[in-house]
Structures are given as structure tokens and as C-alpha cells.
C-alpha positions as CSV (number, residue, x, y, z in Angstrom):
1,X,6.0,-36.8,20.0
2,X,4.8,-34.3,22.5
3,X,5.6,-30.7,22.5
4,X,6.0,-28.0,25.5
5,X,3.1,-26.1,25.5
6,X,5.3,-22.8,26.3
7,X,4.3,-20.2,24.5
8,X,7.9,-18.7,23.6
9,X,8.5,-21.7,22.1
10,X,5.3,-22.8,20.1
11,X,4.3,-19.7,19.2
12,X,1.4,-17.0,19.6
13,X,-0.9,-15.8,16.8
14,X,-3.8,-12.9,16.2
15,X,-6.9,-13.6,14.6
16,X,-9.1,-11.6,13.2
17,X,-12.4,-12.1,11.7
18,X,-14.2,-9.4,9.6
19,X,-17.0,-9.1,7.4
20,X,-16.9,-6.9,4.7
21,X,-19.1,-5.6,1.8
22,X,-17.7,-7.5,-1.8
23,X,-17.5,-3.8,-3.5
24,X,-14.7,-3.2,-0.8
25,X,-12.6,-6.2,-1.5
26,X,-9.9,-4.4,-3.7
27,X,-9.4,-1.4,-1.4
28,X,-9.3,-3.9,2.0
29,X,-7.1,-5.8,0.1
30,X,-4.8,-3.4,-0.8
31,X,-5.3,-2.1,3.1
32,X,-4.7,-5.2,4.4
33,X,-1.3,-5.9,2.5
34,X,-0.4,-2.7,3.7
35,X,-0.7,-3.5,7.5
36,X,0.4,-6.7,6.9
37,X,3.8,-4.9,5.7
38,X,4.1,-2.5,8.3
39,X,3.6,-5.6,10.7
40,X,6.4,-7.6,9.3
41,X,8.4,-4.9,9.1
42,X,8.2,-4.8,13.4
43,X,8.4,-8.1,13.8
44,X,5.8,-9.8,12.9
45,X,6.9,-13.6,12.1
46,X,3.7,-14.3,9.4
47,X,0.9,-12.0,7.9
48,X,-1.9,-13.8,6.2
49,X,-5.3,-12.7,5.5
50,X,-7.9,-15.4,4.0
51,X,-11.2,-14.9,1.7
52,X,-14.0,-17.3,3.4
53,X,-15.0,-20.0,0.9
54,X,-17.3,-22.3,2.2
55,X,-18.7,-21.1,5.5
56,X,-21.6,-23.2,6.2
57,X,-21.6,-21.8,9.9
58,X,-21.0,-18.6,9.4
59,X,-23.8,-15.7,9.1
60,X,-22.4,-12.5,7.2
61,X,-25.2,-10.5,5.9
62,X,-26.5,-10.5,1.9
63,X,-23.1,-9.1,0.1
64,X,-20.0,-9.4,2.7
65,X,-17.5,-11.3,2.4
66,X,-15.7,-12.6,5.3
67,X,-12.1,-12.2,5.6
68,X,-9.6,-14.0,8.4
69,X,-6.2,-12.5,9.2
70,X,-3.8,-14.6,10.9
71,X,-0.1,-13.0,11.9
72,X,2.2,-15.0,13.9
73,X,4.8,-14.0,16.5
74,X,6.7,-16.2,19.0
75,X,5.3,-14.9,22.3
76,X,2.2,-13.1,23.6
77,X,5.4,-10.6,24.5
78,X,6.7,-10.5,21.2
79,X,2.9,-9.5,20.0
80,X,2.5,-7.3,22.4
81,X,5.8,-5.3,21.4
82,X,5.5,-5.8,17.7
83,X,1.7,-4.3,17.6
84,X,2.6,-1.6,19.9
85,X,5.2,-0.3,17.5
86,X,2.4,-0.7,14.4
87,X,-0.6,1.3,15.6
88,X,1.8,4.0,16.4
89,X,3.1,4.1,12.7
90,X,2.2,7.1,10.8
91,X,0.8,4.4,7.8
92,X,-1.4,2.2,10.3
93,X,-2.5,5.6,11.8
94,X,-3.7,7.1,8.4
95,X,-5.4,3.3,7.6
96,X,-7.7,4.3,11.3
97,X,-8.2,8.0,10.2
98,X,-9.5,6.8,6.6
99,X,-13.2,5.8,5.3
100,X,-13.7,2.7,6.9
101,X,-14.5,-0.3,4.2
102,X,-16.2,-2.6,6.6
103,X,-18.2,-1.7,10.0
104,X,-15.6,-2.4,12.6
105,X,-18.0,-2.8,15.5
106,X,-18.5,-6.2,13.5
107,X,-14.5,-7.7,13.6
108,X,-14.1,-10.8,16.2
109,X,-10.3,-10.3,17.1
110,X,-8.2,-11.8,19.7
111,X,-4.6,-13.6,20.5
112,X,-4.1,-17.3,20.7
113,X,-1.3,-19.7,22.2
114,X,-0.3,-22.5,20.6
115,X,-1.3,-25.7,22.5
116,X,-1.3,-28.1,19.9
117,X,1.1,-28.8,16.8
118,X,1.4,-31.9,15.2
């Protein structure tokens, strides 16, 4: 069966791709559940964040690990108002202002519509 390919009904997702050095996994970790909280908490439908396994095709350097967040919403406009209201929150904002675990010039991010779902 075929499915509208509108947005506010499929749904919208961020992704985020990030390598980061294996002696930082338990702090990002702990990090990562904590923005993943802070996003539910606005809105956010789903926060997931994934430990890459078996990544034939992708290059991170000798001792990163590379990590994949997904977080789903229901519209580019409901990701756009739900992540507007986390990197203003005090928590979020002390996560930027902290030692950085992982050299953020290195993050692939971006938002995605849904245009298949079977």
C-alpha cells in the first residue's frame, strides 16, 4: 500500500554521525542520554543513539568509535520547535560549554523526511 509522502504525516528525523575516541564512550554516553532526555522532554517523539558495529565503509581514525543518533519528530516544524527550545536549556547549554569528548568539526548531522515506509 502506498503512503503520502507528507511529511506531517510520515514523519521527520535528525541524524547525526560522530566519531569519537573509545576512552570517551562512558562520559558521551552518559552526555548523550542526557540530551536525549532534555529532547524528549520538548517534544521529541524518539531519541536513539547507536554504537557502529560493522562499518566496512566507514573511515574513523585508529581508536574512535562511531556513534549515530537518530531522534524522531513528526514535521521538519515540529523539529524545528522542539530543538529550538533544547539548545536554549540551561543543561544542553552547560553540555556545549563543557570539555568536548569528540572533535565536533568531525559530526555529519542533518534532517531527513520520510519518503519511504513499508
Amino acid at each position: 500500500m502506498a503512503r503520502s509522502n507528507d511529511s506531517s504525516t510520515d514523519g521527520y528525523v535528525d541524524i547525526y554521525l560522530l566519531p569519537i575516541p573509545e576512552r570517551n564512550v562512558a562520559a558521551y554516553r552518559e552526555q548523550a542520554m542526557l540530551f536525549g532526555q532534555v529532547a524528549r522532554e520538548y517534544g521529541a517523539l524518539r531519541y536513539r543513539e547507536f554504537r557502529g558495529d560493522d562499518l566496512d565503509t566507514f573511515k574513523v581514525g585508529d581508536g574512535d568509535l562511531l556513534t549515530a543518533a537518530v531522534v524522531d519528530f513528526r514535521s521538519r516544524a515540529h523539529r524545528d520547535e522542539v530543538m529550538a527550545k533544547v539548545m536554549c536549556d540551561a543543561r544542553v547549554e552547560q553540555l556545549a560549554e563543557a570539555r568536548p569528548l569528540a572533535d565536533m568539526t568531525r559530526m555529519s548531522y542533518g534532517g531527513f523526511e520520510t519518503f519511504v515506509s513499508a
